[in-house]
C-alpha positions, 0 to 999 in steps of 0.5 A: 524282786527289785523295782525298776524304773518302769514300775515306779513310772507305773505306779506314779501314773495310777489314778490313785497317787497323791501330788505333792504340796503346793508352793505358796507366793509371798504373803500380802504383808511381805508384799507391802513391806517390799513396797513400802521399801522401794517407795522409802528408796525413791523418797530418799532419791528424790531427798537427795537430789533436792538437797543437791540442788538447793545447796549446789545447783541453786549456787551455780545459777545464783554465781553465773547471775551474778558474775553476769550482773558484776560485769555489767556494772563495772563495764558501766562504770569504765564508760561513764566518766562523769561522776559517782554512780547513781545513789539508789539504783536497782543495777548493782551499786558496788562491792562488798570485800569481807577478807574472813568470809573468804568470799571474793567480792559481793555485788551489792544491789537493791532490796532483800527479797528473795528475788534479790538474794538469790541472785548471789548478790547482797542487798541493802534494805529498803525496808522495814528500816531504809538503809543509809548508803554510804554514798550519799555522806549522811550519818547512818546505818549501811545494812545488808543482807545475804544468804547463809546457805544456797543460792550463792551463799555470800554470807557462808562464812559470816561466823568467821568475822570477829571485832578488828576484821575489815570490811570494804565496800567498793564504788566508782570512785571510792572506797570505804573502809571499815572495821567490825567491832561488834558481833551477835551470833543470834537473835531473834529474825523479828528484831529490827533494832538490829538495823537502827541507824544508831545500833544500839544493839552494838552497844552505839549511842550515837550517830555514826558512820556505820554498816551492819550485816545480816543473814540466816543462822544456824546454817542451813535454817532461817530460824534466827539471824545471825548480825555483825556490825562495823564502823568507817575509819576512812574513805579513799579515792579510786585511782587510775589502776583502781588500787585496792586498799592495803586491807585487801592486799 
């Protein structure tokens, strides 16, 4: 005789019957590994997001400073009509214009400190050796410094210069031309015969007109510094329409 449903819910109901196995829940090492993933997926977030700031963001903020500074100072000069812009001044002294960089035009102010540069300006050095400006019309050495990545970034493209390349720097009533004849892709970032008012480093002996530029390399590290130097070959006066020498047309 077949078994019928009443029967087999019978004997399933006896006191005597056996349950079935227990499932188990995950293991403790399967709950650490699944941790320890989602810790790796939150610190691989917050990773992102920083670089996102440090390489974009920080370029915003530091372009919107600077644009706002660059304004200031060419509104000053289109209302002071007495004569040349200070010599040595906190507010923005003029404009660097390096064609190769790509980079449009530089404000140039005072200091190298990072509360300087990472306003998305250049600035000259004050120390360790004091830069001669070209304003003042002493043989010397112009140095500048600027970021490589970040914060504006003005010096990006730096790798880009080579000997022959034009470097133009802008004042209220003049402006400067010179033209790049050495560059050191590396050196050590202690090395500060780099900014000698005679570099020798650049292969100079002797006392000249001369501006040097400085930032960070490889990209995106501090660890050493990348230096390109330039010579004046000629100033030229700033005219009515403030006409911008042939080597920026």
């Amino acid at each position: 005789m077949a078994a019928t449903a009443d029967d087999t819910e019978e004997h399933m109901g006896m006191p005597g019957a056996v349950p079935g196995p227990r499932r188990r829940g995950p293991g403790r090492i399967a709950t650490a590994v699944s941790v320890f993933g989602e810790l790796l997926i939150t610190a691989g977030l917050v990773l992102g997001l920083f670089v996102v700031y440090s390489l974009w963001w920080t370029n915003v903020v530091a372009d919107r400073e600077a644009h706002k500074q660059a304004d200031k100072v060419r509104h000053n000069w289109a209302q002071d009509t007495g004569g040349p812009g200070a010599l040595d001044t906190k507010n923005g002294i003029g404009f660097l214009h390096v064609p190769s960089m790509k980079n449009g035009e530089v404000l140039v102010e005072k200091g190298t400190s990072t509360e300087v540069l990472n306003n998305g300006v250049a600035g000259y050095y004050t120390d360790p050796v004091k830069a001669t400006l070209p304003m003042s019309g002493k043989t010397g050495n112009f140095t500048l410094a600027a970021h490589r990545d970040g914060h504006g970034a003005k010096f990006h493209n730096i790798d880009k210069m080579k000997k022959g390349d034009p470097i133009v720097f802008e004042t209220k009533d003049k402006w400067y031309v010179y033209k790049t004849y050495a560059v050191l892709p590396e050196t050590s970032k202690y090395n500060i015969e780099v900014l000698a008012q005679v570099p020798g480093e650049s292969g100079k002996k002797k006392p000249g007109h001369y501006i040097t530029l400085t930032t960070c390399t490889p990209v995106y590290t501090s660890r050493y510094r990348y230096v390109v130097w330039g010579e004046l070959v000629r100033v030229e006066k700033v005219d009515g329409e403030r006409t911008v020498p042939r080597e920026l047309r």
